[in-house]
N, CA, C and O atoms as a Tripos MOL2 file, in Angstrom:
@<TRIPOS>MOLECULE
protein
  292   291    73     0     0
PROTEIN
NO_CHARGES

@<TRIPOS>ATOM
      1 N          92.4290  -79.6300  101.5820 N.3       1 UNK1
      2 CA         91.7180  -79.8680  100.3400 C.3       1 UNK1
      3 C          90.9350  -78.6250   99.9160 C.2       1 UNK1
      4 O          90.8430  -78.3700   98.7150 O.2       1 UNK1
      5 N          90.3690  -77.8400  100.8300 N.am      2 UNK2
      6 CA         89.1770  -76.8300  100.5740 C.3       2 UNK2
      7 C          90.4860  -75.5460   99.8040 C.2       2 UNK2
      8 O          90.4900  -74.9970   98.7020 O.2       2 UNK2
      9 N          91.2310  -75.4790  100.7010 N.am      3 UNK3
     10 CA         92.6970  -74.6320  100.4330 C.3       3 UNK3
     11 C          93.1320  -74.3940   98.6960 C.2       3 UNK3
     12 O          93.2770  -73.3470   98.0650 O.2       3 UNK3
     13 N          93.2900  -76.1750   98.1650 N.am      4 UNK4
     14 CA         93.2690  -76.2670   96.6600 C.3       4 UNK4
     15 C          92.4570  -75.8780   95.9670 C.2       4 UNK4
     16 O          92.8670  -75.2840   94.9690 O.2       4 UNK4
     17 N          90.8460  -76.0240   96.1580 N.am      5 UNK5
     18 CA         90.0910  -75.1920   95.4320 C.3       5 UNK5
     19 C          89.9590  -74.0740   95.5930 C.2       5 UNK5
     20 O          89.2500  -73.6530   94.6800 O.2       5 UNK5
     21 N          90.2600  -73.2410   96.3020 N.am      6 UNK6
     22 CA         89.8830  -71.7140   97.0840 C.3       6 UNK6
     23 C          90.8930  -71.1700   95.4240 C.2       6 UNK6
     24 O          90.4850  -70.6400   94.3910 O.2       6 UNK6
     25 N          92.2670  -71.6050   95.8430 N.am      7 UNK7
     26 CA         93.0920  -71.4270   94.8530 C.3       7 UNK7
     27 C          93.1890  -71.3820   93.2830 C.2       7 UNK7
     28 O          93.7730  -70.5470   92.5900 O.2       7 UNK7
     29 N          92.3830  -72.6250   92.8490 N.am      8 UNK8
     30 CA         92.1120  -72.8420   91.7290 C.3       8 UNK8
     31 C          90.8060  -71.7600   90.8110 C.2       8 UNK8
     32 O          90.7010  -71.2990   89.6750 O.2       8 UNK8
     33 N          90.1150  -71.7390   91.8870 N.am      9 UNK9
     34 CA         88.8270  -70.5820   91.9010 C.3       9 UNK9
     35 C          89.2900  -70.0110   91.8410 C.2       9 UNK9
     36 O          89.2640  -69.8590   90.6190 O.2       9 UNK9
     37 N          90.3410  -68.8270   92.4300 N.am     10 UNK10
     38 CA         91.1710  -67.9340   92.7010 C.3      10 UNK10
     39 C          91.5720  -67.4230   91.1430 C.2      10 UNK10
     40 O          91.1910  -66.4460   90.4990 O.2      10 UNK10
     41 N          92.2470  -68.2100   90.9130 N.am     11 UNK11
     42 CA         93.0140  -67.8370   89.6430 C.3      11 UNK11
     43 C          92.1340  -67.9330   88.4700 C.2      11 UNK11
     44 O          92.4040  -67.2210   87.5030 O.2      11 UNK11
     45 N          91.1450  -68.6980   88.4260 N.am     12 UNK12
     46 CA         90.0340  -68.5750   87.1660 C.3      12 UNK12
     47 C          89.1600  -67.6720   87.3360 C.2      12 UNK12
     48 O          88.2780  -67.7610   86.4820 O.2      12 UNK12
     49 N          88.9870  -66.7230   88.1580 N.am     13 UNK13
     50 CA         87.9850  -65.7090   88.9260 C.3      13 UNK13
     51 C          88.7290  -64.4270   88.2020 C.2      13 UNK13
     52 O          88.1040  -63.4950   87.6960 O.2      13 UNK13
     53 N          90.4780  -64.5560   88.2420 N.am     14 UNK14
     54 CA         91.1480  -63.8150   87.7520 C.3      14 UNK14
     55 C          91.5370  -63.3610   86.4950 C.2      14 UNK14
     56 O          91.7650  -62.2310   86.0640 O.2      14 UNK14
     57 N          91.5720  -64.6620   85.9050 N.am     15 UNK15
     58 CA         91.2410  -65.2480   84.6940 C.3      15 UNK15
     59 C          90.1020  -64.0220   84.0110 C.2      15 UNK15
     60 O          90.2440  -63.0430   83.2790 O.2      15 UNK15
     61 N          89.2940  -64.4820   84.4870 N.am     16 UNK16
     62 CA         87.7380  -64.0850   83.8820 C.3      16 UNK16
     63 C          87.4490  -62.7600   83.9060 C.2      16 UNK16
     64 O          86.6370  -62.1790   83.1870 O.2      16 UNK16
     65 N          88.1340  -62.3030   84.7490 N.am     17 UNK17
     66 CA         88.0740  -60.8100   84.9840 C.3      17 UNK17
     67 C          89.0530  -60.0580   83.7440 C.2      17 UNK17
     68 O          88.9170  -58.9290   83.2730 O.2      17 UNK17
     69 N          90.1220  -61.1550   83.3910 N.am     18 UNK18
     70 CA         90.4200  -60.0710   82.5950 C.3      18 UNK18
     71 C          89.9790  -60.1040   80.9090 C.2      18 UNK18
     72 O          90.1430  -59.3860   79.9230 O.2      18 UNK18
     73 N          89.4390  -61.1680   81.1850 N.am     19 UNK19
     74 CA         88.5810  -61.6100   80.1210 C.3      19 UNK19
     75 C          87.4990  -60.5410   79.5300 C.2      19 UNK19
     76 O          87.7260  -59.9480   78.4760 O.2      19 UNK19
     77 N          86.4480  -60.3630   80.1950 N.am     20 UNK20
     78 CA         85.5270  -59.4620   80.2730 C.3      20 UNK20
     79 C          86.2850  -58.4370   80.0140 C.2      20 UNK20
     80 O          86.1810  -57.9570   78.8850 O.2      20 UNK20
     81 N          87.2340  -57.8300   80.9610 N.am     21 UNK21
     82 CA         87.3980  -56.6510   80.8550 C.3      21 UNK21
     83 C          87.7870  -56.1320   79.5720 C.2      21 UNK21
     84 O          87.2150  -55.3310   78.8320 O.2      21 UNK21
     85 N          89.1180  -56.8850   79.4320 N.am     22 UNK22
     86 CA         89.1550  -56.5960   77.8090 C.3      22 UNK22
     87 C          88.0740  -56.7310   76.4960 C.2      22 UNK22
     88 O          88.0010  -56.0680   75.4620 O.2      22 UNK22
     89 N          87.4210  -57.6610   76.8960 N.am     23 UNK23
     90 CA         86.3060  -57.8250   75.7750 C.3      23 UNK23
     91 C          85.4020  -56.4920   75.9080 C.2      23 UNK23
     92 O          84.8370  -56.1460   74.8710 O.2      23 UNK23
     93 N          85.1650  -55.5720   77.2520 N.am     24 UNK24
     94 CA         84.4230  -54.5800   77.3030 C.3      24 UNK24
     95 C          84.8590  -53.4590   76.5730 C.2      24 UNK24
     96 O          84.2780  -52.8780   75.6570 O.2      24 UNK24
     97 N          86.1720  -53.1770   77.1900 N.am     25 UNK25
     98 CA         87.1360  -52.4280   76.6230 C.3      25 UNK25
     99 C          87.4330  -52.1220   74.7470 C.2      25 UNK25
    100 O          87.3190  -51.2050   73.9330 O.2      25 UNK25
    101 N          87.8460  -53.4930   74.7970 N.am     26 UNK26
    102 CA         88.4910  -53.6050   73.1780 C.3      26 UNK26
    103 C          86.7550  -53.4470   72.0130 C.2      26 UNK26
    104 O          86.8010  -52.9280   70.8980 O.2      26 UNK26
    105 N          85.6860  -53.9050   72.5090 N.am     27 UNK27
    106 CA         84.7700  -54.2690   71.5900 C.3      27 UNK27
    107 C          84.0690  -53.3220   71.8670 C.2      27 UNK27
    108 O          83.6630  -52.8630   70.7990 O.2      27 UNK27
    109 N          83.5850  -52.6050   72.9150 N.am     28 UNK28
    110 CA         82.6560  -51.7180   73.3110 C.3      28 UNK28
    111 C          83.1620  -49.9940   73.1950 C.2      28 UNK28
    112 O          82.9210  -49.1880   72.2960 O.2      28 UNK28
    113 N          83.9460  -49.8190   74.4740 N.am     29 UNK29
    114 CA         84.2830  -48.6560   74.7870 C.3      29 UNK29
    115 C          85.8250  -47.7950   73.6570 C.2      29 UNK29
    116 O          86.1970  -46.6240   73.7210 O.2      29 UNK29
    117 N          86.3900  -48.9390   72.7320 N.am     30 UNK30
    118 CA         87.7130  -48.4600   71.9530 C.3      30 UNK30
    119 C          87.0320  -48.3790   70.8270 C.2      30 UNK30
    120 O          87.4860  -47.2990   70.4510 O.2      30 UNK30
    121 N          86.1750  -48.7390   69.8660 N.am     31 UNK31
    122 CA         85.3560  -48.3490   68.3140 C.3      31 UNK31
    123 C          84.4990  -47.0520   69.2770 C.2      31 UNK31
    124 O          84.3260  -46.1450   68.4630 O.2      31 UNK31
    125 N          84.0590  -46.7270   70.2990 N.am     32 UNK32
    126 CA         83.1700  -46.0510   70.4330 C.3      32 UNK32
    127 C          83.9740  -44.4910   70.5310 C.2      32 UNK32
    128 O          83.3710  -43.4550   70.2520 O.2      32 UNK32
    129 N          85.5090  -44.5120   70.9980 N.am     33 UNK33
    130 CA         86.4120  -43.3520   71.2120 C.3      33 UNK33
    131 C          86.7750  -42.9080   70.0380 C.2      33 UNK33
    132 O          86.9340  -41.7090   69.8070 O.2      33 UNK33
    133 N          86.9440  -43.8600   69.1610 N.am     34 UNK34
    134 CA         87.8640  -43.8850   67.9330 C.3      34 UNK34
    135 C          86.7930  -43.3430   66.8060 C.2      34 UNK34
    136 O          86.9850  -42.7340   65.7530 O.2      34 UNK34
    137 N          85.6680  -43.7740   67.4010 N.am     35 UNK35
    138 CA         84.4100  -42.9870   66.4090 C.3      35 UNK35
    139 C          84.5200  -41.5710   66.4610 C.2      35 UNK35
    140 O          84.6340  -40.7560   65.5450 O.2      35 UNK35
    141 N          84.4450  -41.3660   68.1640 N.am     36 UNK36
    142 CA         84.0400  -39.7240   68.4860 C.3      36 UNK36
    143 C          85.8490  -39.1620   68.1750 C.2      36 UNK36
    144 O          86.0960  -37.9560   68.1890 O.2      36 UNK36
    145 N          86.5830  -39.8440   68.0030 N.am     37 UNK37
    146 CA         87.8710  -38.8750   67.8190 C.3      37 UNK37
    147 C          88.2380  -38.8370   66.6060 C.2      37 UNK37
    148 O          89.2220  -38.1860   66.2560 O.2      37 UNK37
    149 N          87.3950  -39.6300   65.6620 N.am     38 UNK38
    150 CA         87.5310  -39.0890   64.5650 C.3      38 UNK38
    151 C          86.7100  -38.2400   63.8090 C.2      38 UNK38
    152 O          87.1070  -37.3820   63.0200 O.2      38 UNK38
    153 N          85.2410  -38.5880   64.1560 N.am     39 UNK39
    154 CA         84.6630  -37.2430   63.8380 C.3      39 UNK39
    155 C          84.5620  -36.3410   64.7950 C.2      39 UNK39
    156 O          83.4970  -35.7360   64.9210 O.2      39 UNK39
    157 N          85.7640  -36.0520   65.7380 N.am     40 UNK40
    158 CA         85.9510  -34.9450   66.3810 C.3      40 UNK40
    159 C          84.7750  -34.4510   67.1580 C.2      40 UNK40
    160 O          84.6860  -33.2460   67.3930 O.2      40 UNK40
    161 N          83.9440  -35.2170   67.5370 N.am     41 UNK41
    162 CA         82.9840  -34.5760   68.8010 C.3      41 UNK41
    163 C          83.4850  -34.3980   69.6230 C.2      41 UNK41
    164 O          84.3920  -35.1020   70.0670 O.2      41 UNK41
    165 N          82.8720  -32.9590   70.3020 N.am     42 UNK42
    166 CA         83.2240  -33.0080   71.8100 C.3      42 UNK42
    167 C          82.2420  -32.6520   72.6250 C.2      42 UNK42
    168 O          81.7960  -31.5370   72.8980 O.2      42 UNK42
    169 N          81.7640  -34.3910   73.2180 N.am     43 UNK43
    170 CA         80.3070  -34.2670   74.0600 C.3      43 UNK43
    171 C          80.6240  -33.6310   75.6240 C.2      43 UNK43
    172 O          79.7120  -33.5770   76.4490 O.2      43 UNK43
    173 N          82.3010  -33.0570   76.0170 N.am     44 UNK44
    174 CA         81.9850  -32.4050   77.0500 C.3      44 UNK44
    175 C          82.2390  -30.9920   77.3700 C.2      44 UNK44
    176 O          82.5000  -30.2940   78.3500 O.2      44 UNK44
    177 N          82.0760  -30.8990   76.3040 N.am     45 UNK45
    178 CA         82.0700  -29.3300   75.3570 C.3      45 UNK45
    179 C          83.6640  -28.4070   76.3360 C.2      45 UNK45
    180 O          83.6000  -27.4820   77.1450 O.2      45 UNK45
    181 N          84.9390  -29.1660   75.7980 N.am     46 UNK46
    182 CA         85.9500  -28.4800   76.5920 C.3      46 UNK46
    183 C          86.9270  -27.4120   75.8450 C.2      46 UNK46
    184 O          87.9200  -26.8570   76.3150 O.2      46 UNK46
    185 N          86.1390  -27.2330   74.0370 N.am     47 UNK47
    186 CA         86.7810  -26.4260   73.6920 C.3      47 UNK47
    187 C          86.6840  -25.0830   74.1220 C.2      47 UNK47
    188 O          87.5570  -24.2500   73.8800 O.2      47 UNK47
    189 N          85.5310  -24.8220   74.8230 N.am     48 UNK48
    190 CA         85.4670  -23.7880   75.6730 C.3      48 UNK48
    191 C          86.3570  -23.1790   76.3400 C.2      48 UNK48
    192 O          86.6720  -22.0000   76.1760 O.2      48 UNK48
    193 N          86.8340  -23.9570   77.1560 N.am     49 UNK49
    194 CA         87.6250  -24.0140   78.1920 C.3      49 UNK49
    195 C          88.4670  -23.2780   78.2100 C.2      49 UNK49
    196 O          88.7030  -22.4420   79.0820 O.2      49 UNK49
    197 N          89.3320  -23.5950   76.7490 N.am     50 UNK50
    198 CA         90.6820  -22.9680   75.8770 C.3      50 UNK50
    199 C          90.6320  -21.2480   76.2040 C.2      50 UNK50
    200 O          91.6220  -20.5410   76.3910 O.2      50 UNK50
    201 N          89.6130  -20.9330   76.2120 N.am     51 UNK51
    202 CA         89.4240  -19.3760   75.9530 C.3      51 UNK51
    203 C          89.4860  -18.4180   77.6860 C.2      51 UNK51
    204 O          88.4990  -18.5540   78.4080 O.2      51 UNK51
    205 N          90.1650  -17.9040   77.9760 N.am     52 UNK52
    206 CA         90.6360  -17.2420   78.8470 C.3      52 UNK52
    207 C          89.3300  -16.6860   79.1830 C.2      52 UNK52
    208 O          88.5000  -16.1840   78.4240 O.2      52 UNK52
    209 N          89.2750  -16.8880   80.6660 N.am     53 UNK53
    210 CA         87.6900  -16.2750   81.4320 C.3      53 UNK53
    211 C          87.2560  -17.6830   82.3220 C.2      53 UNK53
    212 O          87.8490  -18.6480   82.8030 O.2      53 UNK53
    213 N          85.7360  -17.1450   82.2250 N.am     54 UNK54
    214 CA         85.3570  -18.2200   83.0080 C.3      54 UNK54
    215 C          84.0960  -19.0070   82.5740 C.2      54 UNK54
    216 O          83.0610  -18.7680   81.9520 O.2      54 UNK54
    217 N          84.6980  -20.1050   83.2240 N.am     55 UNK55
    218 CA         83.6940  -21.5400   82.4440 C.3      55 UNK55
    219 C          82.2760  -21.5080   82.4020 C.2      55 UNK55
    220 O          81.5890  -21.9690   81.4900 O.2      55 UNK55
    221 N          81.7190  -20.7370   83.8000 N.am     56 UNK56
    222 CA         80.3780  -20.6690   83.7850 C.3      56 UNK56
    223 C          79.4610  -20.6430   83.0300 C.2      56 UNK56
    224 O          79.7970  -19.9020   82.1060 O.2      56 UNK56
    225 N          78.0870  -21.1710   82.8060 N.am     57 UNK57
    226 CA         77.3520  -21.3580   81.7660 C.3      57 UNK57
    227 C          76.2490  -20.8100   82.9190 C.2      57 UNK57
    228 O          76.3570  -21.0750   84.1170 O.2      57 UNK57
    229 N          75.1070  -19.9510   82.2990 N.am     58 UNK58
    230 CA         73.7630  -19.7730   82.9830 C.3      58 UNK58
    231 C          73.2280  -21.1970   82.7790 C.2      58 UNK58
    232 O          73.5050  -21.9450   81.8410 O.2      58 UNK58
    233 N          72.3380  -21.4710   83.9140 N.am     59 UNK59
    234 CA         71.3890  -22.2480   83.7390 C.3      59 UNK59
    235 C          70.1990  -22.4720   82.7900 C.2      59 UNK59
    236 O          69.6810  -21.4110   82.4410 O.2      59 UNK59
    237 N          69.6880  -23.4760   82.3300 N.am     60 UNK60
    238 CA         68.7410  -23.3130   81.0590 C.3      60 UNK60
    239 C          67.2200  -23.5790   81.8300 C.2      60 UNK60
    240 O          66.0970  -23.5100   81.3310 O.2      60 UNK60
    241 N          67.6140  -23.9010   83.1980 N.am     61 UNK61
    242 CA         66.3050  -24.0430   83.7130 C.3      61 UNK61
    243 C          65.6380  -22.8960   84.6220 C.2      61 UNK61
    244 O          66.3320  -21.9230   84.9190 O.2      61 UNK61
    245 N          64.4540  -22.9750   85.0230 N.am     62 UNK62
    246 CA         63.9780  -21.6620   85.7880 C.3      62 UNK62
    247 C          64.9650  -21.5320   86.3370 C.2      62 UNK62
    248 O          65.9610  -22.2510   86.2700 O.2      62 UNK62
    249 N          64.6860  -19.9820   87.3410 N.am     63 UNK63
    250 CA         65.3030  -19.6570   87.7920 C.3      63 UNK63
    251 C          65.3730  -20.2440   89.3860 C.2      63 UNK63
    252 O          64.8000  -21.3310   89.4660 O.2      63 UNK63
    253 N          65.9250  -19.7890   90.6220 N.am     64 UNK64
    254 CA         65.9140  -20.1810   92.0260 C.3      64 UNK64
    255 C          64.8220  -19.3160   92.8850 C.2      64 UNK64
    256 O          65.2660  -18.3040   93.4290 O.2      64 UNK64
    257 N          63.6560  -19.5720   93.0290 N.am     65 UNK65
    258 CA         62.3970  -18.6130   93.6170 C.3      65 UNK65
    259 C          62.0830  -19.4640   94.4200 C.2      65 UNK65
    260 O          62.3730  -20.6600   94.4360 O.2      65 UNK65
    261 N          61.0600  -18.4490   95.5860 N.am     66 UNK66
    262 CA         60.5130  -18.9770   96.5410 C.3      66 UNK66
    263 C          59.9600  -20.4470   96.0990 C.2      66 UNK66
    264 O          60.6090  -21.4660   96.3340 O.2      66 UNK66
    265 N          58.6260  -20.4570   95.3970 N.am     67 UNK67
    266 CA         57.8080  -21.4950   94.7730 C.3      67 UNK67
    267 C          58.6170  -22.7920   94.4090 C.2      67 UNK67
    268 O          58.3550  -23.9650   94.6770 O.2      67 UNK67
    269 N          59.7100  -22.2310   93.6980 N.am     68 UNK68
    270 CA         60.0760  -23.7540   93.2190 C.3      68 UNK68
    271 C          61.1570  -24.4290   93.8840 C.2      68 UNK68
    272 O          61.9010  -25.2280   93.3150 O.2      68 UNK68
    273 N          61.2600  -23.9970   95.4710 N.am     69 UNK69
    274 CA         62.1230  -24.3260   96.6570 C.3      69 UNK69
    275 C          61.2890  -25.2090   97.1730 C.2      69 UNK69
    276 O          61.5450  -26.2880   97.7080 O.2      69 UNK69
    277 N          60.2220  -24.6630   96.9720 N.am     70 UNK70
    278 CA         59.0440  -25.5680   98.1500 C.3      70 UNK70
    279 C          58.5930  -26.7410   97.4320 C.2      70 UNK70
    280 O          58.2750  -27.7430   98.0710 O.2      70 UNK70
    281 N          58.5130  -26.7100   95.7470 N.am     71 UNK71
    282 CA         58.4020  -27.8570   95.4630 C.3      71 UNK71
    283 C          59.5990  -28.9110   95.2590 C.2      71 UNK71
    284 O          59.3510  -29.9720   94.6880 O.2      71 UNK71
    285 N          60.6540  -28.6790   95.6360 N.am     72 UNK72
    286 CA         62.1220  -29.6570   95.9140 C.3      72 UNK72
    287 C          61.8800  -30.4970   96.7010 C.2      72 UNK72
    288 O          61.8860  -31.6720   96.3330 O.2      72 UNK72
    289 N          61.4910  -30.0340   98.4890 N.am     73 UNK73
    290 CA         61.2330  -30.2240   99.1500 C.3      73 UNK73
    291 C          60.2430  -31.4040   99.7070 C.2      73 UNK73
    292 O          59.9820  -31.4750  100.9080 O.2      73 UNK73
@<TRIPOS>BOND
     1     1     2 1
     2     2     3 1
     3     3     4 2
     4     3     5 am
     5     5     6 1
     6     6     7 1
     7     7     8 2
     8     7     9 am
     9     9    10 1
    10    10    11 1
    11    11    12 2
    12    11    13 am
    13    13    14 1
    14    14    15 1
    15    15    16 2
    16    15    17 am
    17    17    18 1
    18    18    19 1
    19    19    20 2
    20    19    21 am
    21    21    22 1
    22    22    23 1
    23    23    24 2
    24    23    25 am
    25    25    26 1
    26    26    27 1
    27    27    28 2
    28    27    29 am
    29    29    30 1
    30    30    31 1
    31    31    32 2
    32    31    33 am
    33    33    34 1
    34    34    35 1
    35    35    36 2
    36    35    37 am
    37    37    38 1
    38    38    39 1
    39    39    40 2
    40    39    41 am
    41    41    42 1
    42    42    43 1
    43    43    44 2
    44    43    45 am
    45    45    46 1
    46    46    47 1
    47    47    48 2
    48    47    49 am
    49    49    50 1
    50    50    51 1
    51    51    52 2
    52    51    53 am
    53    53    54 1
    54    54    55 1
    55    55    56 2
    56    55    57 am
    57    57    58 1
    58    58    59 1
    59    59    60 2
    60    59    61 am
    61    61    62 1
    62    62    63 1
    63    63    64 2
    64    63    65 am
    65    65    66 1
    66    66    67 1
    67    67    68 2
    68    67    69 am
    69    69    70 1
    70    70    71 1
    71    71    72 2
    72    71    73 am
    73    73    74 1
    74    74    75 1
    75    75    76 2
    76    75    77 am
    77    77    78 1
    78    78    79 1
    79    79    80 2
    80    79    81 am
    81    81    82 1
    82    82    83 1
    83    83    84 2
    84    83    85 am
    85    85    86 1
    86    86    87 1
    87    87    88 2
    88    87    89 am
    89    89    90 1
    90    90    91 1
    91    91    92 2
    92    91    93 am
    93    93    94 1
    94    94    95 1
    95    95    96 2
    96    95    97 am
    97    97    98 1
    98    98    99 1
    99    99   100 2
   100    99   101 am
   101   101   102 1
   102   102   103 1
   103   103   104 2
   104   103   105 am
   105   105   106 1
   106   106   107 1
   107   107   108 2
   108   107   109 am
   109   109   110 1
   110   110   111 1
   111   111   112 2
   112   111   113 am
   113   113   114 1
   114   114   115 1
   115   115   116 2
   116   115   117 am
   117   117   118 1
   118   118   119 1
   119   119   120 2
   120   119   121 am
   121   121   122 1
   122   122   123 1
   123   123   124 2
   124   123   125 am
   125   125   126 1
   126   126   127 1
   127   127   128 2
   128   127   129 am
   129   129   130 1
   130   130   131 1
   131   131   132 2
   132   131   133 am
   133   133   134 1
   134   134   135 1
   135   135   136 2
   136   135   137 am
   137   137   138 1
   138   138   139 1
   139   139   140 2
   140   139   141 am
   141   141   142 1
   142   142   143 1
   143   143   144 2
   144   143   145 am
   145   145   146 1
   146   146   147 1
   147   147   148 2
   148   147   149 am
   149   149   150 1
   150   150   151 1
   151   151   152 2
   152   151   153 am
   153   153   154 1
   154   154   155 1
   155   155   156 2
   156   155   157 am
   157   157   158 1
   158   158   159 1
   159   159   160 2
   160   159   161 am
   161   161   162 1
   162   162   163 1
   163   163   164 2
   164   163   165 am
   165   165   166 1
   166   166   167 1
   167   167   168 2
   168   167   169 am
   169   169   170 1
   170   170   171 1
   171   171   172 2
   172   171   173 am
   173   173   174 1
   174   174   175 1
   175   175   176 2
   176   175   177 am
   177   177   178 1
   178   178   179 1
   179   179   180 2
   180   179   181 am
   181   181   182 1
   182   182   183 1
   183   183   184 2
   184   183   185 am
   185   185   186 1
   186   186   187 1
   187   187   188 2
   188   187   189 am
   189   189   190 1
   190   190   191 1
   191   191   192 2
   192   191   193 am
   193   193   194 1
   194   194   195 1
   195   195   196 2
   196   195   197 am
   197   197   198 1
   198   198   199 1
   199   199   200 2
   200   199   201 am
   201   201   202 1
   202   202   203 1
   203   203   204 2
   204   203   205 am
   205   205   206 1
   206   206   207 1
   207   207   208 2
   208   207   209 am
   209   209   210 1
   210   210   211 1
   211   211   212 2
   212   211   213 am
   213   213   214 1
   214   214   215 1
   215   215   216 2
   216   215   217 am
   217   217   218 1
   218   218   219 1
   219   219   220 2
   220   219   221 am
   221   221   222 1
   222   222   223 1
   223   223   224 2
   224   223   225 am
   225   225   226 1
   226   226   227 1
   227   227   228 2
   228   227   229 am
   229   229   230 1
   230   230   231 1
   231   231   232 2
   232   231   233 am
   233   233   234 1
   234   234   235 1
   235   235   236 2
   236   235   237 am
   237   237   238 1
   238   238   239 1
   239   239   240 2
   240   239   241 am
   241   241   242 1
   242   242   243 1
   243   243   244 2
   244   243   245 am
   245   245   246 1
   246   246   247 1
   247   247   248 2
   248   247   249 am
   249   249   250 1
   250   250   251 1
   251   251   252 2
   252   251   253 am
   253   253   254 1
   254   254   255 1
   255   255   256 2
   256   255   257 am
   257   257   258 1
   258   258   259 1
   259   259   260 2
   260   259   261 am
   261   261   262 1
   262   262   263 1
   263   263   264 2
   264   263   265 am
   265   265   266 1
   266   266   267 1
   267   267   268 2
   268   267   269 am
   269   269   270 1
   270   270   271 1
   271   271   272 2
   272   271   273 am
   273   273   274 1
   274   274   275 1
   275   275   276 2
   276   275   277 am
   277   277   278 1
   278   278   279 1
   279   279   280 2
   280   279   281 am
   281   281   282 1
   282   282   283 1
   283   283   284 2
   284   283   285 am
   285   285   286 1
   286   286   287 1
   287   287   288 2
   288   287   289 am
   289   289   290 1
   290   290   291 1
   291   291   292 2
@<TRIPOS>SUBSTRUCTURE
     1 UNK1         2 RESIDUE 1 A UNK
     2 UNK2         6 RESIDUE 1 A UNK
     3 UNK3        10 RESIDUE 1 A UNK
     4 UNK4        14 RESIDUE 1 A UNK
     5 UNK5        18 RESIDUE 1 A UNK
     6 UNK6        22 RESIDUE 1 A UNK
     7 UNK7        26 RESIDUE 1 A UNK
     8 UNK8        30 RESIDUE 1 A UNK
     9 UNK9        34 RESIDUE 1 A UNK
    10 UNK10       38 RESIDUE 1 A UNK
    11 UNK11       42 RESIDUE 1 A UNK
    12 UNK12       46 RESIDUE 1 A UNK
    13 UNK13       50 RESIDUE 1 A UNK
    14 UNK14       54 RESIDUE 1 A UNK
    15 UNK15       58 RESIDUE 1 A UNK
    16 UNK16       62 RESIDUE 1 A UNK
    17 UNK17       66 RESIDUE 1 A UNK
    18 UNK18       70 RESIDUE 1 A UNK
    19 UNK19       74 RESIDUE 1 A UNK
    20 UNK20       78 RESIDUE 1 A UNK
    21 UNK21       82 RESIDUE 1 A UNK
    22 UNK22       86 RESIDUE 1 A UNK
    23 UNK23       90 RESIDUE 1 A UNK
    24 UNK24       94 RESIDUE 1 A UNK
    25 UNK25       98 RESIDUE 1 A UNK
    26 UNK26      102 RESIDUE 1 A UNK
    27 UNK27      106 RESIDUE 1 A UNK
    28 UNK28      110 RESIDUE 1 A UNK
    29 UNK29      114 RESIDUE 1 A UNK
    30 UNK30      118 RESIDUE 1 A UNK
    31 UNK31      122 RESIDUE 1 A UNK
    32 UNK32      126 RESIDUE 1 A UNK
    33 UNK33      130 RESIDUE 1 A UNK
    34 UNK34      134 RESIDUE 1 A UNK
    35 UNK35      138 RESIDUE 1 A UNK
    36 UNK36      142 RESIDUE 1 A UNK
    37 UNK37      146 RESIDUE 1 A UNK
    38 UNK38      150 RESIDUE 1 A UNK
    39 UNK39      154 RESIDUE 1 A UNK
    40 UNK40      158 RESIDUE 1 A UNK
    41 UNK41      162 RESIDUE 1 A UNK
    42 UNK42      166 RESIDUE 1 A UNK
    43 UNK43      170 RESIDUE 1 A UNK
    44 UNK44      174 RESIDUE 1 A UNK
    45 UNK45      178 RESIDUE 1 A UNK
    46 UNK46      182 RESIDUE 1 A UNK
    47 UNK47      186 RESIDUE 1 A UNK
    48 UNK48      190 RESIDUE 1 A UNK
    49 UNK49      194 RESIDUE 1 A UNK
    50 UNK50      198 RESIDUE 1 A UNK
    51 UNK51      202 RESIDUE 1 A UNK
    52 UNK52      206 RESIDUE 1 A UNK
    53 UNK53      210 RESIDUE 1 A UNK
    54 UNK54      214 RESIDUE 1 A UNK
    55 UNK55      218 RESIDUE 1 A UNK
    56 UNK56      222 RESIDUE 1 A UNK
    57 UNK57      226 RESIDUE 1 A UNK
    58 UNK58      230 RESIDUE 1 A UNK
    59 UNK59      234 RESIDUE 1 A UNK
    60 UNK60      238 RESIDUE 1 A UNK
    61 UNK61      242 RESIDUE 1 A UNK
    62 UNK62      246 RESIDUE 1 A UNK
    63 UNK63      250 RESIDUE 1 A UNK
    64 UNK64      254 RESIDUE 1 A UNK
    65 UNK65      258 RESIDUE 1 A UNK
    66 UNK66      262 RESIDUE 1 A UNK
    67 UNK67      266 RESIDUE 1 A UNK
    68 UNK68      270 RESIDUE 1 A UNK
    69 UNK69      274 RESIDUE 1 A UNK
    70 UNK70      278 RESIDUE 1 A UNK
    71 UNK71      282 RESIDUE 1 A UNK
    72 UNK72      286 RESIDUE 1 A UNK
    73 UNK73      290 RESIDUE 1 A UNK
């Protein structure tokens, strides 16, 4: 008997999962791509990339000194 419900749970657990998922997917995360790909943002800045060399960016924060090792720490 416990066997039949394990089962039945089983498959509505499965159910539900794809439920959500798509509802996350389709309502949330697909208007939010379709926004940024149409006004062409690029929040991970990879047109860079394109350009022969190297990716490196300086840091915008201090620099690496004694003092501000010790306050990491």
């Amino acid at each position: 008997m416990k066997a039949g419900w394990m089962l039945i749970i089983g498959r509505f657990g499965y159910v539900q999962t794809l439920v959500i998922l798509t509802l996350f997917y389709g309502l949330l995360l697909g208007p939010v791509g379709l926004a940024l790909a149409v006004s062409r943002r690029d929040l991970l800045d990879k047109r860079h990339l394109r350009i022969p060399g190297s990716a490196w960016h300086e840091s915008e924060t201090g620099g690496a000194d004694l003092e501000r090792a010790k306050l990491t720490s």
